[in-house]
N, C-alpha and C positions, 0 to 999 in steps of 0.2 A: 449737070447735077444728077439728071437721071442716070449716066451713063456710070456715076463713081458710085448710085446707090446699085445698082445693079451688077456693076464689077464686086464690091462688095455684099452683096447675098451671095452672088455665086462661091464665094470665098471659105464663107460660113456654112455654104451647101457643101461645099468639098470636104471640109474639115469635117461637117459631120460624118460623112462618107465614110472617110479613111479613118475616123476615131479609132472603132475599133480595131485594126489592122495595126495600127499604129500602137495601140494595146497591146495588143495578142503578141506584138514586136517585142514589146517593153518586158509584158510576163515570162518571155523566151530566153529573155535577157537576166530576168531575177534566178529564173529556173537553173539555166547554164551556172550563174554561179553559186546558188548554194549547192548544185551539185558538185561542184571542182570544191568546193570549201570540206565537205561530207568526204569527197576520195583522199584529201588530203591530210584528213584529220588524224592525229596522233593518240590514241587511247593510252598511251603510256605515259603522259602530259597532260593527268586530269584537269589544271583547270585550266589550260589554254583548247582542253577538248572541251569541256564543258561551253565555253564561248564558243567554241567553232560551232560546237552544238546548234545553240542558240541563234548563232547568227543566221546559219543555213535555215533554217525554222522559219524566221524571219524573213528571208529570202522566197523559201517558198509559200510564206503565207500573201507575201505582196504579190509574187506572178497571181495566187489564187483571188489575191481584188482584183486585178488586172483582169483575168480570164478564167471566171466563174467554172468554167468548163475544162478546164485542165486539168485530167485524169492524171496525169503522173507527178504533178506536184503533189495531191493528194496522198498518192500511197509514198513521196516521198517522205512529206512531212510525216506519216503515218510512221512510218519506221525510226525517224529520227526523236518522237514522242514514246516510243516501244523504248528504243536506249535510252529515253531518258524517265523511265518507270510510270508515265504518265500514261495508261494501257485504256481509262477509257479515254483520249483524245484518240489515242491511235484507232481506238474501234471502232471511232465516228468518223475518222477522214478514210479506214479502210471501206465503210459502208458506202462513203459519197460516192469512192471511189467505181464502188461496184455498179452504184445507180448507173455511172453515166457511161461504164462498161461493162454490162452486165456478162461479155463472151471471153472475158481473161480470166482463164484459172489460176493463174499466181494470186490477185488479189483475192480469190476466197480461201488460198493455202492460208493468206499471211493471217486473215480477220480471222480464220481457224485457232493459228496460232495461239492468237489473245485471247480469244476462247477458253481457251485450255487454259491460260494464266491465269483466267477468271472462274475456274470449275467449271464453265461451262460447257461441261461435255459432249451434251446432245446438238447441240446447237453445232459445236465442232465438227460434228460429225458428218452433219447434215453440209456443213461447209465443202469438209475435204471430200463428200459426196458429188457435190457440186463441180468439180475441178474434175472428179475424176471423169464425170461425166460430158465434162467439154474435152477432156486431155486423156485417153485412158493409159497414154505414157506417161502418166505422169506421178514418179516415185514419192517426192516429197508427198503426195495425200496419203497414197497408203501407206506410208509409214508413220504419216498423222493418224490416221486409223488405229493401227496398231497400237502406236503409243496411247490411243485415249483408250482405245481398249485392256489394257493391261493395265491405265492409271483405274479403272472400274472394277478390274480384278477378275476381266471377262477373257481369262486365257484362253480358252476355246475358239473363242471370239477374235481375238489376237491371232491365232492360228490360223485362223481360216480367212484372217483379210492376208498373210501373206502369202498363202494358198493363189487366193486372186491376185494379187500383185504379180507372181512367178506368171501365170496363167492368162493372164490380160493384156499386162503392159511387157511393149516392148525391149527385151534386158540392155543396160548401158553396153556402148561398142557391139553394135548387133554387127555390124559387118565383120569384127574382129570372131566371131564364132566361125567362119566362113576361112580365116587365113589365117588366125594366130592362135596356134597353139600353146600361147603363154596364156593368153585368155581363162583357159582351163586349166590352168595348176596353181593359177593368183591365190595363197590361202585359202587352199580347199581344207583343211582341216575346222578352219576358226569358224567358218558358215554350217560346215556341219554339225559342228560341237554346239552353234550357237541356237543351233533349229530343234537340237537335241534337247535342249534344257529347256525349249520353252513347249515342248511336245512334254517332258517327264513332266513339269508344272500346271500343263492342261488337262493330263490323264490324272493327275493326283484330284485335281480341283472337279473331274469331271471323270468318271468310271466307264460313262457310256456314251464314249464318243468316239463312237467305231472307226472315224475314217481320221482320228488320231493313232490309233493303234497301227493301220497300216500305214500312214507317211513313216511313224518310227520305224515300223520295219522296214520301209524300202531305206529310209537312213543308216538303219544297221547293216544292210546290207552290203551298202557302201561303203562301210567299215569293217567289212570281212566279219560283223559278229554276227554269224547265221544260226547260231544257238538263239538269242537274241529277237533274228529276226524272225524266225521258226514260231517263234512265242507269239510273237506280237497277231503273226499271219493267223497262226490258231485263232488267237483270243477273236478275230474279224470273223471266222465262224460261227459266235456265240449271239453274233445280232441280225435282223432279219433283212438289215439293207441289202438286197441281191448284189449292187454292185460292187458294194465294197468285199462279200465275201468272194464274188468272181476276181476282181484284179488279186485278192489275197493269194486265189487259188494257187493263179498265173503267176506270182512272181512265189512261192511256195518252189512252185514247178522250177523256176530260174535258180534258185536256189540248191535244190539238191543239184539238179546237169551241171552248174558250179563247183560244188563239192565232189562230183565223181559217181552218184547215183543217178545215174540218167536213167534206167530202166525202171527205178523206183519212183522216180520222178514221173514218169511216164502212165505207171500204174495209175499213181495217187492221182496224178490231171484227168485220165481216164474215168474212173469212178466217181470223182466229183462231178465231171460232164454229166454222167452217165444218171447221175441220180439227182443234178439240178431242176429241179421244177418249177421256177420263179421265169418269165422269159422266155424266148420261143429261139429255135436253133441259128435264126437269121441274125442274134443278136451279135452285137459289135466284138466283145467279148468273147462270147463263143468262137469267133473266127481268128480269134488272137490265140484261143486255144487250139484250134484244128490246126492252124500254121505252125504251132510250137509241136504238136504232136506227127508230125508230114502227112497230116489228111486232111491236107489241101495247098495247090500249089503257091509260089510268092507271089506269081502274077493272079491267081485265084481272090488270093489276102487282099492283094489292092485292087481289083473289082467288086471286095466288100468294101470300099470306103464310103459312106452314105455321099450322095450327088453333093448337099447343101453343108457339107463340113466346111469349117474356117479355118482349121490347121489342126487342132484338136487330136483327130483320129491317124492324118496324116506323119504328127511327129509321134504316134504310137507305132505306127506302122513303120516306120523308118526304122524308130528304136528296137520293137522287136524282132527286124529283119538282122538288125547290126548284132544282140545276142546269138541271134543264130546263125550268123558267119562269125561271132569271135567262137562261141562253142568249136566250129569248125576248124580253128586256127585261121583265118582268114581274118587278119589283123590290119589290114587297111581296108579292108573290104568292110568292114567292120566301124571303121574312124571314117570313112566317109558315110557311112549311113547315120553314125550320130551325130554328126555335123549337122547334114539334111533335117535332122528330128529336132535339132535346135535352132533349124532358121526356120522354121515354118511360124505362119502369120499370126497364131496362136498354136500354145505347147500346153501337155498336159505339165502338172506341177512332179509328175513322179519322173517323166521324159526331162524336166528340167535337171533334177538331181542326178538320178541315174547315168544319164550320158555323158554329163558333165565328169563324172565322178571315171565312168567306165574312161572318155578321152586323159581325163588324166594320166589314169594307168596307161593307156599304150602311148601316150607323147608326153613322157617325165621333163621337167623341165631342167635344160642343160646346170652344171653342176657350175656355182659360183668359181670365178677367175681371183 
């Protein structure tokens, strides 16, 4: 008798054991299929999507009795309560979501989301801050940024997150900047037009936002409107940010050696050095000028590059090497150094446009069959 009470404790000892195992089995199993239920579902077939809806729901709420702790049921269920306009269920299984993961930036994009469908802007922000700060590849925040910034009416603000976005994260197909020159001719107009519109809507909303003034003009540039961008480069004179009026100068100067005025070009870069006072001659800039003026040599240029740079200076340095071989007609000499300035680990936002814009022109894209 003792022997069958004791075979039986152990029995009840093991079951307790593997309960949960046997759980976590069973939630794996709910999980698995309302997610095959959700890829399969037909949104064209409201109400048999509407149950599929449901049923996956369902599915993932039973894995979450099952196993309390199952972070991807949650942000599943979450998403499948977002389509079905229940925004705050979805906002509380995205938060559980985050408790029990707090290192995945997808689930503070999606709670971002809802955010936004909830006006709650700040809080969004603070979200897609969140992601970008674990991810800093990572597009969908800042352009959640963007979009709450512009639902605020904050263009400026708008501008300058995708300023950071060119600047920070790494651009989709980074290897294809390196080998494919379709890369750079993908709808180069529609990006520029697009950057255009919300630069004229920032400058209208905002008169003094100098380092709007010059993204447009390096933009016009791109667009051969150097009347335009002549303008723009001025008006970044009239404010007392040193650096924005130094890159103006510099790319004033690219402008006329473009247009055929290099000598004039040369003047105006000269006297503006010459009578800069903000800054000291070591500065980054200045040495972007002496290189474009030849008083100082390319390997001189890149012994200016500060030690602790992250790519920053280097894909300036790339960039205005490759100006100064296309000036020279030295047109692959030229398309490999903006490549260089577009693979560096971080780009400045004008090296983003600019080079992109310059590779276009010397590698057009073969003419449709």
């Amino acid at each position: 008798m003792n022997r069958l009470l004791l075979f039986l404790f152990s029995l009840l000892l093991l079951a307790g054991l593997f309960a949960p195992l046997m759980a976590s089995h069973d939630a794996q199993f709910y999980f698995d299929r309302g997610s095959e239920i959700v890829s399969t579902a037909d949104p064209d077939h409201k109400w048999t999507y509407r149950w599929d809806l449901n049923s996956a729901r369902a599915d993932f709420s039973h894995a979450i009795r099952l196993n309390p702790n199952f972070t991807a049921a949650y942000t599943n269920r979450a998403g499948i309560e977002s389509m079905r306009g229940d925004i705050d269920a979805a906002l509380k299984d995205y938060t559980l979501a985050i408790g029990l993961d707090p290192q995945d930036p997808n689930n503070y994009v999606q709670r971002a989301g809802i955010e936004v469908a909830k006006s709650d802007f700040e809080q969004a922000l603070v979200d897609y801050g969140q992601a970008i700060a674990l991810q800093p590849d990572n597009r969908l925040a800042y352009r959640g940024r963007i979009q709450v910034k512009e639902m605020q009416k904050d263009f400026t603000g708008a501008v300058m997150e995708r300023v950071r976005m060119i600047e920070e994260s790494v651009p989709p197909s980074a290897g294809a900047t390196l080998t494919n020159n379709a890369f750079f001719v993908r709808n180069p107009d529609r990006w520029r037009d697009r950057l255009l519109q919300q630069l004229d809507r920032a400058l209208a909303a905002d008169t003094n936002f100098a380092w709007g003034y010059y993204y447009r003009g390096v933009i016009k540039s791109g667009a051969n409107d150097w009347i335009g961008a002549l303008a723009d480069y001025r008006q970044c004179q009239s404010f007392p940010d040193a650096r924005v009026k130094d890159y103006a100068a510099i790319h004033t100067w690219l402008v006329q050696a473009q247009t055929g005025e290099r000598e004039k070009a040369d003047q105006v870069l000269q006297v503006y050095c010459q009578n800069r006072t903000n800054g000291t001659p070591a500065d980054w800039q200045i040495h972007i000028a002496q290189f474009l003026l030849n008083q100082i040599s390319e390997t001189d240029f890149f012994k200016a590059l500060d030690p602790s740079d992250t790519g920053r200076e280097q894909s300036e340095f790339w960039y205005y090497t490759g100006m100064k071989r296309l000036l020279a007609d030295d047109k692959a000499g030229a398309s490999d150094c903006f490549r260089k300035s577009l693979a560096t680990k971080t780009r400045s936002c004008t090296v983003f446009f600019s080079a992109r814009t310059e590779l276009s022109a010397l590698n057009p894209a073969p003419p449709a069959e």
